[in-house]
PDB file of N, CA, C, O and CB in Angstrom:
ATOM      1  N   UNK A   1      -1.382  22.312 -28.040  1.00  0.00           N
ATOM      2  CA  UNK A   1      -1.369  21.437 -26.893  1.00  0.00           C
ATOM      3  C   UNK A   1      -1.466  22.256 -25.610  1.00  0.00           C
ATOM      4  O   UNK A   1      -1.107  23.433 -25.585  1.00  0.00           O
ATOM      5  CB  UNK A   1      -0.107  20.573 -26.891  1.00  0.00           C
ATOM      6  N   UNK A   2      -1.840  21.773 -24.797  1.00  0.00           N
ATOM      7  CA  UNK A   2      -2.381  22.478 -23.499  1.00  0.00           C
ATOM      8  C   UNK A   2      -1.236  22.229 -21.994  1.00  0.00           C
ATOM      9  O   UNK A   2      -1.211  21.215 -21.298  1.00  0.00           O
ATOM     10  CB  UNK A   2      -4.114  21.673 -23.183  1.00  0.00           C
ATOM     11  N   UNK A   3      -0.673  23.048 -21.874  1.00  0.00           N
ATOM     12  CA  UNK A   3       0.687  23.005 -20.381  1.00  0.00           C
ATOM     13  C   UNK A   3      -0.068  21.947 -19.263  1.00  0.00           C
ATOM     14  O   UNK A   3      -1.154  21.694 -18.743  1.00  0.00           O
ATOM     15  CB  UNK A   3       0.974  25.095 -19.281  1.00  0.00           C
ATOM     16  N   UNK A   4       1.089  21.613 -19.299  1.00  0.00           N
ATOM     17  CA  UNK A   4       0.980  20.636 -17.816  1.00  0.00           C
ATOM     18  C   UNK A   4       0.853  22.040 -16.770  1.00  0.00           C
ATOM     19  O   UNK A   4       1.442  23.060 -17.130  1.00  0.00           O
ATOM     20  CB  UNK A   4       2.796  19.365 -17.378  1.00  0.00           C
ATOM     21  N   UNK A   5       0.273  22.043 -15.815  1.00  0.00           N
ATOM     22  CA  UNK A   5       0.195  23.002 -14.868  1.00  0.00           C
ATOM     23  C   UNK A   5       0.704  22.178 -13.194  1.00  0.00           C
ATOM     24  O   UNK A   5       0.453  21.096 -12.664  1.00  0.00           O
ATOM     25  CB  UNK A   5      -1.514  23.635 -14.988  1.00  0.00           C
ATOM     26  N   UNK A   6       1.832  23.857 -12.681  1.00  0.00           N
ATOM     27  CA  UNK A   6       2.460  22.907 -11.603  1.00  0.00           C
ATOM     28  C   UNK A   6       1.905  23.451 -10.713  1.00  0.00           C
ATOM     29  O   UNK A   6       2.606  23.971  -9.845  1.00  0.00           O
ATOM     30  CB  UNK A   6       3.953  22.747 -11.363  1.00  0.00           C
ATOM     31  N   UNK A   7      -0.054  23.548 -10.577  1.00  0.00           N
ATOM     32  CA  UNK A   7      -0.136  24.132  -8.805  1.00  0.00           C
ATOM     33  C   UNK A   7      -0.816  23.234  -8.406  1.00  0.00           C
ATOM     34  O   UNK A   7      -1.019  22.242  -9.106  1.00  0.00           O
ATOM     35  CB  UNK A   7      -0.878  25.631  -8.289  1.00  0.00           C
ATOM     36  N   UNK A   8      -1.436  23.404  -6.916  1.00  0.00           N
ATOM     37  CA  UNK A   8      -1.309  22.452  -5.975  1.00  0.00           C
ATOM     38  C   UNK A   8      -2.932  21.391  -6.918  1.00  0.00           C
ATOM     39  O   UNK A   8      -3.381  20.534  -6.157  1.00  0.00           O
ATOM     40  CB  UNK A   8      -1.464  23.304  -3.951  1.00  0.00           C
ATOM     41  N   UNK A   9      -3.515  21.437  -8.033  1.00  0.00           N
ATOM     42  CA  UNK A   9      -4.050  20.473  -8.333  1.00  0.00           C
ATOM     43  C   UNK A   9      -3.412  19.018  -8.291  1.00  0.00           C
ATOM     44  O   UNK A   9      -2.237  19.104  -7.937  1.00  0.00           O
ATOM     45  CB  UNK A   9      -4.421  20.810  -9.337  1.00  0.00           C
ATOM     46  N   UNK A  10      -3.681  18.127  -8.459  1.00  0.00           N
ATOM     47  CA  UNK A  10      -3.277  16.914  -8.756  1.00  0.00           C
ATOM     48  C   UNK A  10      -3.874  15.646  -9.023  1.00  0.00           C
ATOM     49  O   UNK A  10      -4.677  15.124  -8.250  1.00  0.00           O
ATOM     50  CB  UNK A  10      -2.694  16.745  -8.061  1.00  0.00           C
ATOM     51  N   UNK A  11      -3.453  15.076 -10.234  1.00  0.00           N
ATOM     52  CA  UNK A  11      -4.117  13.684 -10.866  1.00  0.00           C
ATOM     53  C   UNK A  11      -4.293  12.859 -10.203  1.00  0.00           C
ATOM     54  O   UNK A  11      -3.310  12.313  -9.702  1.00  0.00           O
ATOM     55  CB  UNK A  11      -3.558  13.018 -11.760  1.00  0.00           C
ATOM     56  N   UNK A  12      -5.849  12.305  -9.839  1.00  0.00           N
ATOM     57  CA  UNK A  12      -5.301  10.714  -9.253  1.00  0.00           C
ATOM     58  C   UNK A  12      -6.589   9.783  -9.850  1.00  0.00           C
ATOM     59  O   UNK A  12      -7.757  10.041 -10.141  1.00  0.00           O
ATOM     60  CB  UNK A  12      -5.166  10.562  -7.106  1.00  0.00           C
ATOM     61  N   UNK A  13      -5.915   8.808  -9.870  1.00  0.00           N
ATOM     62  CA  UNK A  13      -6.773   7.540  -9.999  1.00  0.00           C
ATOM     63  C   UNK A  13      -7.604   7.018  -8.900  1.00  0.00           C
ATOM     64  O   UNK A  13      -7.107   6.984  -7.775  1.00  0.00           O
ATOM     65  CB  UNK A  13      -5.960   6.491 -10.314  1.00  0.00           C
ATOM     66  N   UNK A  14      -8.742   6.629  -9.078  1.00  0.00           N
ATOM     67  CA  UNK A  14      -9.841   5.893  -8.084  1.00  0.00           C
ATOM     68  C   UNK A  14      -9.902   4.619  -8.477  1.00  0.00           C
ATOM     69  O   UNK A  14     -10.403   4.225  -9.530  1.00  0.00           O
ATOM     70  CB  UNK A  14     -11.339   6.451  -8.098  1.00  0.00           C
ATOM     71  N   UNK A  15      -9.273   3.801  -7.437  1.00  0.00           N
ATOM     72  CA  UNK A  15      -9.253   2.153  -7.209  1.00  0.00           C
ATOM     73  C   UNK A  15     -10.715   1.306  -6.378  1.00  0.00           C
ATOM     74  O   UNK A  15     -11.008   1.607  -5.221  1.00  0.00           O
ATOM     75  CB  UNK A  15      -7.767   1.878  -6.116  1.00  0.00           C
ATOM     76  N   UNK A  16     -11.346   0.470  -7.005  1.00  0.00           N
ATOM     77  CA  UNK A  16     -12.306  -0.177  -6.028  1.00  0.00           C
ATOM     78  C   UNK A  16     -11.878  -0.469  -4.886  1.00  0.00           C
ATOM     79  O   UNK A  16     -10.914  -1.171  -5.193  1.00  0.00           O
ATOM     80  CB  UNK A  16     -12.818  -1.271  -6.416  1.00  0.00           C
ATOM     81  N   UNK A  17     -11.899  -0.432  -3.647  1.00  0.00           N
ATOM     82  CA  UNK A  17     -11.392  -0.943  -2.394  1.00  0.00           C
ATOM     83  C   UNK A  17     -11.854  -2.686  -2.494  1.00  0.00           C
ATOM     84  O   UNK A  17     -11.098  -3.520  -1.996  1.00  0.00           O
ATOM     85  CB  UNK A  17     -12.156   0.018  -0.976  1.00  0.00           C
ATOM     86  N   UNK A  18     -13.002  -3.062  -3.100  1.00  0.00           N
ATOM     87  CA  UNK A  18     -13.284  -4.629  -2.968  1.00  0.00           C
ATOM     88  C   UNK A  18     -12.692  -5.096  -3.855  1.00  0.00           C
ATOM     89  O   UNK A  18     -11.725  -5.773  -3.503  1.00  0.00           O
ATOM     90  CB  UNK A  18     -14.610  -5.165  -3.031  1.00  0.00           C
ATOM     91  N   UNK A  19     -12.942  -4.988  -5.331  1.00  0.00           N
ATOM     92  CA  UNK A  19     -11.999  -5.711  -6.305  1.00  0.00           C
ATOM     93  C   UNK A  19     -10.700  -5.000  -6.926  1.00  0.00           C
ATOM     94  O   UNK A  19      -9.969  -5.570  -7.736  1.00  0.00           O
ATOM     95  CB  UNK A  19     -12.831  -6.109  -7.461  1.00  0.00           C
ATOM     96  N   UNK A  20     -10.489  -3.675  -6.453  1.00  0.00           N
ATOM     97  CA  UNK A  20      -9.133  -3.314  -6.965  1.00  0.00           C
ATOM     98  C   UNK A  20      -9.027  -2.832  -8.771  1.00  0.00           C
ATOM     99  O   UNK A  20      -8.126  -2.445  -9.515  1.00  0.00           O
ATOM    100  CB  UNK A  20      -8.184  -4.764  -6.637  1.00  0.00           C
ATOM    101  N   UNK A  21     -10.522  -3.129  -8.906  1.00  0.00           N
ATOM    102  CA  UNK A  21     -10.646  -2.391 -10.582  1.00  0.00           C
ATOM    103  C   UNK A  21     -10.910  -0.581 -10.490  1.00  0.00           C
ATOM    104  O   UNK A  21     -11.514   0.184  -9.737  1.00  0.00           O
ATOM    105  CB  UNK A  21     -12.381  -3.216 -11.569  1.00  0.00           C
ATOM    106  N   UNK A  22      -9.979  -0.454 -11.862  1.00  0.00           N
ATOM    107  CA  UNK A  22      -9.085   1.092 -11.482  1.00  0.00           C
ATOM    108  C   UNK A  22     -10.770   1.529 -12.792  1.00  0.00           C
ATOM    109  O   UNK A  22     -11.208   1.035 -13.831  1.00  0.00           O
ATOM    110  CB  UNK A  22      -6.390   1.426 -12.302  1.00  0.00           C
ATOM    111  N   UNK A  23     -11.190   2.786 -11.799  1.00  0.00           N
ATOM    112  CA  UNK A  23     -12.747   3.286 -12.627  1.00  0.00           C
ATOM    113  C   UNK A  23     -12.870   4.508 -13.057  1.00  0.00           C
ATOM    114  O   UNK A  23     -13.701   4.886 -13.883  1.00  0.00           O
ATOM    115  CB  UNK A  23     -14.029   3.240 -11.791  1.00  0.00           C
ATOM    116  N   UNK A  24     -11.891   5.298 -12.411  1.00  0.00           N
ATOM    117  CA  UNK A  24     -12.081   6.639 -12.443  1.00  0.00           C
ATOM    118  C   UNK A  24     -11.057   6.984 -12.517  1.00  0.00           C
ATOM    119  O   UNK A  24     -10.186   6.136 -12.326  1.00  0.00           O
ATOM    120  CB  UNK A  24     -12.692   7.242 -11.583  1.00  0.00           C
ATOM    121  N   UNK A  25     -10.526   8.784 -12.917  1.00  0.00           N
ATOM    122  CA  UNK A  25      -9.815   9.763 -12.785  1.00  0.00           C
ATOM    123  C   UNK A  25     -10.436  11.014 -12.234  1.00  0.00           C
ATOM    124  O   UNK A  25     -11.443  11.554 -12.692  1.00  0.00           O
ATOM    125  CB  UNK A  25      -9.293   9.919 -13.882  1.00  0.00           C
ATOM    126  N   UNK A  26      -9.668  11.456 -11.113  1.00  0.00           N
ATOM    127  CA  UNK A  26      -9.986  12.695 -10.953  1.00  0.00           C
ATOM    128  C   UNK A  26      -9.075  13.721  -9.975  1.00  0.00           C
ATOM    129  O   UNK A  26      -8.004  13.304  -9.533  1.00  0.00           O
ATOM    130  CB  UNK A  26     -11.271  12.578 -10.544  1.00  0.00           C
ATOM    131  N   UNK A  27      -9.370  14.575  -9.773  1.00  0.00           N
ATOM    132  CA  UNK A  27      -7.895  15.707  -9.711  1.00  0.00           C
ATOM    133  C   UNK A  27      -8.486  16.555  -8.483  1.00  0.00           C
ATOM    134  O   UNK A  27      -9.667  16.874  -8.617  1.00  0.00           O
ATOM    135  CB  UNK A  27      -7.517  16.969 -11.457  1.00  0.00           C
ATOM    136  N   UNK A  28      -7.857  16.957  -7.334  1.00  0.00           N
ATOM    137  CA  UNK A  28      -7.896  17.213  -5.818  1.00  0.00           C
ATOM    138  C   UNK A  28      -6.753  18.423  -6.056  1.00  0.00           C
ATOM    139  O   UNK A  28      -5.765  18.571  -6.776  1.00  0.00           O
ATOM    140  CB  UNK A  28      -7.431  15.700  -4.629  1.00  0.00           C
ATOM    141  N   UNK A  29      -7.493  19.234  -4.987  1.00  0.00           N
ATOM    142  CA  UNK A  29      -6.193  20.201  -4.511  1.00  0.00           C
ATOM    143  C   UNK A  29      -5.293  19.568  -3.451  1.00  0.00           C
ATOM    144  O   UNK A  29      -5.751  18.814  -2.592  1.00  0.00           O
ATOM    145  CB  UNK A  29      -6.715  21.645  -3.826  1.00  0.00           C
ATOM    146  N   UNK A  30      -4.685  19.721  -3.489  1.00  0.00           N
ATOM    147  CA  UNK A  30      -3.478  19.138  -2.290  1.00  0.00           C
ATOM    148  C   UNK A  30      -3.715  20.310  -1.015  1.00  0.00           C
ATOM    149  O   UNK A  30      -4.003  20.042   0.151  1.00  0.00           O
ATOM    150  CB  UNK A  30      -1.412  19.237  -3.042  1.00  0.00           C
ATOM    151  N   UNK A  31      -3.543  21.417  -1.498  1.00  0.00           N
ATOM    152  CA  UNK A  31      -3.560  22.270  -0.031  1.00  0.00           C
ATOM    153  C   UNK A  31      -4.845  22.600   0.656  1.00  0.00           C
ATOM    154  O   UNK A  31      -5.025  22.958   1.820  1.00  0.00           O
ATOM    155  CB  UNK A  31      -2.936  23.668  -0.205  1.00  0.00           C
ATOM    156  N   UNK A  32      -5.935  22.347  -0.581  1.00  0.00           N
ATOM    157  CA  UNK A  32      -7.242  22.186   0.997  1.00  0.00           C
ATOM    158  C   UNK A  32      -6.961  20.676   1.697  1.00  0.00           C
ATOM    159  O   UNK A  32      -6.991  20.558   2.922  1.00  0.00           O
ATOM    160  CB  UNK A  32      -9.459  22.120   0.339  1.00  0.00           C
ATOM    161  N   UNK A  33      -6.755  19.821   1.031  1.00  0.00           N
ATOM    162  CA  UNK A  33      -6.460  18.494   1.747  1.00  0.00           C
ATOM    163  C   UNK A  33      -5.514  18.530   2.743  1.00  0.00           C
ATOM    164  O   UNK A  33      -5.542  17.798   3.732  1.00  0.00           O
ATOM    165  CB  UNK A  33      -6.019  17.496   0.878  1.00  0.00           C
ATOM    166  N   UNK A  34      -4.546  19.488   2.477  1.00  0.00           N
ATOM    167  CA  UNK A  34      -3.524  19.422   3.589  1.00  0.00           C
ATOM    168  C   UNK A  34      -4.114  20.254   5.152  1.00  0.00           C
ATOM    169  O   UNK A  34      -3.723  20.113   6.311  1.00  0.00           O
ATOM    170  CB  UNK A  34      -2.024  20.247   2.903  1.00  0.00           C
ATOM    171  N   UNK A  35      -5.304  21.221   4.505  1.00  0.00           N
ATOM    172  CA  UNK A  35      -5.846  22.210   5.507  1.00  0.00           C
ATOM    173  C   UNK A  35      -7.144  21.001   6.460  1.00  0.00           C
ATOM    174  O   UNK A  35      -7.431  20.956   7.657  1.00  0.00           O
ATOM    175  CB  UNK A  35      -6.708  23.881   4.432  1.00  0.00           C
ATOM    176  N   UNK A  36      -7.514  20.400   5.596  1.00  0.00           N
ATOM    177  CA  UNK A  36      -8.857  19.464   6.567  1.00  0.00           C
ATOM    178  C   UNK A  36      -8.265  18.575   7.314  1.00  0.00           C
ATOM    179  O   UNK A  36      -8.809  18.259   8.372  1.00  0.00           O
ATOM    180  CB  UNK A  36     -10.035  18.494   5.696  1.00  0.00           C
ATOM    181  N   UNK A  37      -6.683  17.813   6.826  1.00  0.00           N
ATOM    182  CA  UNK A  37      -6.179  17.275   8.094  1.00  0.00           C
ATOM    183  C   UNK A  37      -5.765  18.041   9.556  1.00  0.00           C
ATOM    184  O   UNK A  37      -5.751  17.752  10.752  1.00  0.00           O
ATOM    185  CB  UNK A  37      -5.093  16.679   7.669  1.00  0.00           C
ATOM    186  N   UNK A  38      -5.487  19.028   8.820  1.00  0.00           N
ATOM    187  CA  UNK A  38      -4.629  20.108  10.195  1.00  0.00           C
ATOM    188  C   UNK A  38      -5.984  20.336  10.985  1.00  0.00           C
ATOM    189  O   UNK A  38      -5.941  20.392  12.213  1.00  0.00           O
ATOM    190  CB  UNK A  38      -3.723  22.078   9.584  1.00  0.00           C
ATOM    191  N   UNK A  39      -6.977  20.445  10.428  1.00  0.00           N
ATOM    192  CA  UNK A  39      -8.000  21.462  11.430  1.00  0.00           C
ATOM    193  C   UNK A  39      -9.009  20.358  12.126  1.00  0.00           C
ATOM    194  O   UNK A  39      -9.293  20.281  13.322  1.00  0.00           O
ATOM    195  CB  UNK A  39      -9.094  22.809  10.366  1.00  0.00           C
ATOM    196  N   UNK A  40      -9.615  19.263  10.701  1.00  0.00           N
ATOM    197  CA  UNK A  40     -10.674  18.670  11.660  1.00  0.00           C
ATOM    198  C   UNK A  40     -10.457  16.963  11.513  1.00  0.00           C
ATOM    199  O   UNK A  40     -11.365  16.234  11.912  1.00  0.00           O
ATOM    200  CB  UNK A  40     -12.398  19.225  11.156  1.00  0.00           C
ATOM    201  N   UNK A  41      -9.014  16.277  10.829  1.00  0.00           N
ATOM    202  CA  UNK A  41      -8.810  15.296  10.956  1.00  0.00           C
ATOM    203  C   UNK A  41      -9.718  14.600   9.985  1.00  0.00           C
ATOM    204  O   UNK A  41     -10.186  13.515  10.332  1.00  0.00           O
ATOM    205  CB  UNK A  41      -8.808  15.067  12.155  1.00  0.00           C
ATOM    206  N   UNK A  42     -10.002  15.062   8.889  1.00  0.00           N
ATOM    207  CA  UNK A  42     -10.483  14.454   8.227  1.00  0.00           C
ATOM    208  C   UNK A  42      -9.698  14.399   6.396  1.00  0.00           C
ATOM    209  O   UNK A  42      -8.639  15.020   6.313  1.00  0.00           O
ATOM    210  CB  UNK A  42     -11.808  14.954   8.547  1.00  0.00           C
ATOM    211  N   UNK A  43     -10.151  13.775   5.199  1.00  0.00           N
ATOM    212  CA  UNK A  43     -10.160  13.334   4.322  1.00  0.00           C
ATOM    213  C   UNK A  43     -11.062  13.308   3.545  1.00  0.00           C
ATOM    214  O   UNK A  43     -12.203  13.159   3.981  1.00  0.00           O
ATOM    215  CB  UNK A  43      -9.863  12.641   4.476  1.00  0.00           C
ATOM    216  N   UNK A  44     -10.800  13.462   1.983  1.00  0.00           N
ATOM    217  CA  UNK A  44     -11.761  13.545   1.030  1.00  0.00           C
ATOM    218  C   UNK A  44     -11.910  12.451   0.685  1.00  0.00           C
ATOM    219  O   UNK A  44     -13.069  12.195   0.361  1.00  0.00           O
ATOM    220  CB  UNK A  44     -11.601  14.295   0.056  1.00  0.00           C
ATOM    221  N   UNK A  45     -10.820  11.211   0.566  1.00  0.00           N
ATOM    222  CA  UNK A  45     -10.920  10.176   0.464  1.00  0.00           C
ATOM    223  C   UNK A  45     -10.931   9.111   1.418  1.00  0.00           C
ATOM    224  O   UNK A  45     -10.260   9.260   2.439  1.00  0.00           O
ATOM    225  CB  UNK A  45     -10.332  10.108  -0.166  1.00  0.00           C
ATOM    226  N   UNK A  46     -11.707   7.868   1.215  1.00  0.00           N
ATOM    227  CA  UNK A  46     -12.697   7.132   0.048  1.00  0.00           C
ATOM    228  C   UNK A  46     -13.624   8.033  -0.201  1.00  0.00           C
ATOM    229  O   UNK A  46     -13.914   8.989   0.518  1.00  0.00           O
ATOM    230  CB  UNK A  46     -13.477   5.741   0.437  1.00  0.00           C
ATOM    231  N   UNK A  47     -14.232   7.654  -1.509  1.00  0.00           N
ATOM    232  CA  UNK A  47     -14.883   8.328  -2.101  1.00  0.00           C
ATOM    233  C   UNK A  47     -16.123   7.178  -2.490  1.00  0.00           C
ATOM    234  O   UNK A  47     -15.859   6.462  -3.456  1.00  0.00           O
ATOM    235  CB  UNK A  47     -14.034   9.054  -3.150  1.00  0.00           C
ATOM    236  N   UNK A  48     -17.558   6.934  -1.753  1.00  0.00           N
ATOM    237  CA  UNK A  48     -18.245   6.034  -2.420  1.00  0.00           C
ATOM    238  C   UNK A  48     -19.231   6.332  -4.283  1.00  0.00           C
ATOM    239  O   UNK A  48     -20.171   7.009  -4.700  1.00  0.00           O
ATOM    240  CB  UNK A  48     -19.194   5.725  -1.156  1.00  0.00           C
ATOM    241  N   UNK A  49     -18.216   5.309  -4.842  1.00  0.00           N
ATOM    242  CA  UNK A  49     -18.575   5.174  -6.660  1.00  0.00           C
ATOM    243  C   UNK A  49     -19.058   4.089  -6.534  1.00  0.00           C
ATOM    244  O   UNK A  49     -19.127   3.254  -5.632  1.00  0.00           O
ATOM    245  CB  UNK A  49     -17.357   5.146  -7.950  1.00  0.00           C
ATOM    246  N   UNK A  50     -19.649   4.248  -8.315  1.00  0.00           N
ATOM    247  CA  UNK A  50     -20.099   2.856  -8.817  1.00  0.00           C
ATOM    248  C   UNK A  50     -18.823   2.339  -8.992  1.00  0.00           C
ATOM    249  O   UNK A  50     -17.829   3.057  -9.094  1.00  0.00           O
ATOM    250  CB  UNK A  50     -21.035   2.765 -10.179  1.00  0.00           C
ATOM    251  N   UNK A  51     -18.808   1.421  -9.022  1.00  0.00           N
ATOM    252  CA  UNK A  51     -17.827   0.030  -9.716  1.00  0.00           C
ATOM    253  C   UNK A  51     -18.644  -0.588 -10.802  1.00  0.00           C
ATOM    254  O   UNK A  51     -19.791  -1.000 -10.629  1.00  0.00           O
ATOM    255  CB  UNK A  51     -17.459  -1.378  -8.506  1.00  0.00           C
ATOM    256  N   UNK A  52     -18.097  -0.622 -11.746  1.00  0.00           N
ATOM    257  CA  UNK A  52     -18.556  -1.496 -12.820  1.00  0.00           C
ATOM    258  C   UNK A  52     -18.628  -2.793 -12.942  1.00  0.00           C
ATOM    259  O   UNK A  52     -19.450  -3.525 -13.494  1.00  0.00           O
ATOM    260  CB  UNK A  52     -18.029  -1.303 -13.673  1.00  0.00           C
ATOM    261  N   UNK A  53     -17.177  -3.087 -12.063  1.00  0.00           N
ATOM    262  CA  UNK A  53     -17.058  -4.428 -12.238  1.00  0.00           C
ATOM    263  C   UNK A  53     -17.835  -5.285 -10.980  1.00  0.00           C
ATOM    264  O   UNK A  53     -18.161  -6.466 -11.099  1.00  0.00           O
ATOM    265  CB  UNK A  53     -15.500  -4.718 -12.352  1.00  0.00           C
ATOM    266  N   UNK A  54     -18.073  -4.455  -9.734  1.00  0.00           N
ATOM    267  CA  UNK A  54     -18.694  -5.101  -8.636  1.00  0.00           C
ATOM    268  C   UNK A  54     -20.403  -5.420  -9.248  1.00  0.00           C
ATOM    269  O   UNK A  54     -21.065  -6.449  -9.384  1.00  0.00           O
ATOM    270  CB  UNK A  54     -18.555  -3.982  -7.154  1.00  0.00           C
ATOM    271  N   UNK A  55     -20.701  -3.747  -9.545  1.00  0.00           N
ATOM    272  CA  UNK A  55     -21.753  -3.645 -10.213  1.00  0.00           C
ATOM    273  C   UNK A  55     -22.740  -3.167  -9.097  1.00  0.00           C
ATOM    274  O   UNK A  55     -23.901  -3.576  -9.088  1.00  0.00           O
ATOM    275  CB  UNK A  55     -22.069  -4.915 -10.962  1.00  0.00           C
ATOM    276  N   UNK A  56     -22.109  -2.008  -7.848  1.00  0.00           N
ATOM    277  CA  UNK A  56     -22.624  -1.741  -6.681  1.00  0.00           C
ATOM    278  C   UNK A  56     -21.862  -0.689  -6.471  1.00  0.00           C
ATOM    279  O   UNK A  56     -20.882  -0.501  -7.193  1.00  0.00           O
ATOM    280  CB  UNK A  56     -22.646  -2.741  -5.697  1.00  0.00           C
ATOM    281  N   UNK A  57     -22.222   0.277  -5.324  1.00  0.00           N
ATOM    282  CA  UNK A  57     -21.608   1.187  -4.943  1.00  0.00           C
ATOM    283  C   UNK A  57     -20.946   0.788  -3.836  1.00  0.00           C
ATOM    284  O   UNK A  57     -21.442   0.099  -2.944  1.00  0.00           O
ATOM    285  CB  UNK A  57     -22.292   2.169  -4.831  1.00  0.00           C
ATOM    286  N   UNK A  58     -19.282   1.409  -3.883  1.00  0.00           N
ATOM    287  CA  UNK A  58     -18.162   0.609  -3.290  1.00  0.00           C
ATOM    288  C   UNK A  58     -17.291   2.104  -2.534  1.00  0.00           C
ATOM    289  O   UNK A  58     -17.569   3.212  -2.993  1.00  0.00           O
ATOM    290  CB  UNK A  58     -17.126  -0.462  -4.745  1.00  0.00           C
ATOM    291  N   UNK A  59     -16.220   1.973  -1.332  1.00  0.00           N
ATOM    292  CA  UNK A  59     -15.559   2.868  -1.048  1.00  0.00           C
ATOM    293  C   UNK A  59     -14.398   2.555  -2.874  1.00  0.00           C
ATOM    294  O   UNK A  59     -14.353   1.714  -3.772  1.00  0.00           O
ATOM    295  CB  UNK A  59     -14.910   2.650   0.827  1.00  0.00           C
ATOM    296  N   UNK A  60     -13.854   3.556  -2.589  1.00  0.00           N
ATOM    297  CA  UNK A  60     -13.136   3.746  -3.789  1.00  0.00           C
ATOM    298  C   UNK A  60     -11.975   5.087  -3.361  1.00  0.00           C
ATOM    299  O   UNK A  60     -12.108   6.311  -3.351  1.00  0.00           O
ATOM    300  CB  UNK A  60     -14.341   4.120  -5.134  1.00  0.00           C
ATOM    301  N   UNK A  61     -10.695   4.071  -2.998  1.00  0.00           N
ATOM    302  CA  UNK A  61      -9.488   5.046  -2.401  1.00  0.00           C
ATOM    303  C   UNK A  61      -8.441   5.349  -3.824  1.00  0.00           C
ATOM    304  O   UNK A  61      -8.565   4.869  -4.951  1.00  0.00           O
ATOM    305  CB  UNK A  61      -8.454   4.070  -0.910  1.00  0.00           C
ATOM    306  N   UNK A  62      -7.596   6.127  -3.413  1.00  0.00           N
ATOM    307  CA  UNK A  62      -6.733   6.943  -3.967  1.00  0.00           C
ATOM    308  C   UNK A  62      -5.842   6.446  -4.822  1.00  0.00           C
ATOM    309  O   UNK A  62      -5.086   5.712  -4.186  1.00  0.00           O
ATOM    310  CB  UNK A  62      -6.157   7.532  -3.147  1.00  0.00           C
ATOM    311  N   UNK A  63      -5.560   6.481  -5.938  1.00  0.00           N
ATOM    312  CA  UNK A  63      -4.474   5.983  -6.444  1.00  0.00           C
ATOM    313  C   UNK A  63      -3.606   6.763  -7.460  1.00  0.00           C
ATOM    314  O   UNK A  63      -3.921   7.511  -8.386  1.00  0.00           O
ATOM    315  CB  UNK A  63      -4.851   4.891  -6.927  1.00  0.00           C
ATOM    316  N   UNK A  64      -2.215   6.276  -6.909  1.00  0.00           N
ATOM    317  CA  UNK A  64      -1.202   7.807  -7.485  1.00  0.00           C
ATOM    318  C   UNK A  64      -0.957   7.275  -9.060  1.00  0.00           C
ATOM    319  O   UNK A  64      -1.014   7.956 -10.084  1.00  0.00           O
ATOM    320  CB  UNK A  64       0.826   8.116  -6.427  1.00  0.00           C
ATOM    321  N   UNK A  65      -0.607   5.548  -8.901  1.00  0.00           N
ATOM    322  CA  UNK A  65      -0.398   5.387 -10.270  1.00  0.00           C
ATOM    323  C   UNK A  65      -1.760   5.464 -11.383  1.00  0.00           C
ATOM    324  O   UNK A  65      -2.914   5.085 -11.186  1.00  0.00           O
ATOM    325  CB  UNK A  65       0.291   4.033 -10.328  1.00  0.00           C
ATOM    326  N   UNK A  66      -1.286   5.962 -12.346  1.00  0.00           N
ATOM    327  CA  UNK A  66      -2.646   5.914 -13.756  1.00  0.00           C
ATOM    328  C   UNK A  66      -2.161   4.991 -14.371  1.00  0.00           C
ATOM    329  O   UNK A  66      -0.963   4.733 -14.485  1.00  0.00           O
ATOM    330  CB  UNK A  66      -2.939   7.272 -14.970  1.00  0.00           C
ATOM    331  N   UNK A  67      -3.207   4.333 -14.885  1.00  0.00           N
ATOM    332  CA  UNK A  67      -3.019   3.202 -15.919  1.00  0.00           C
ATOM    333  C   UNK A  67      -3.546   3.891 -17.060  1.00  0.00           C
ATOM    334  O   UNK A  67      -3.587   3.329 -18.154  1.00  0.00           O
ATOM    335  CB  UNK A  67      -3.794   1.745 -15.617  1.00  0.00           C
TER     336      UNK A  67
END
């Protein structure tokens, strides 16, 4: 079995912003994210995906819980 690892990666879920159907997983560093707010006020997220369920390309924000 393969270690949970405790550095600044981290799991998150991608939520449709229009219908709220959960589509994706995917995993961000926390400390460049923490570095693009400090310097130029920006964010990696939304992220424009397909949605399956819209069946269009949609913003698609952050989500801590996994289903």
């Amino acid at each position: 079995m393969a270690k949970k690892s405790k550095g600044p990666r981290q799991i998150v879920g991608l939520k449709c912003s229009v219908c709220n159907a959960f589509g994706y997983v995917t995993e961000f560093n926390k400390n460049n994210e923490q570095l693009k707010k400090q310097t130029s006020n920006e964010s990696t997220f939304p992220l424009s995906k397909y949605c399956k369920v819209c069946r269009k390309h949609t913003e698609h924000k952050q989500s801590k819980k996994l289903k």
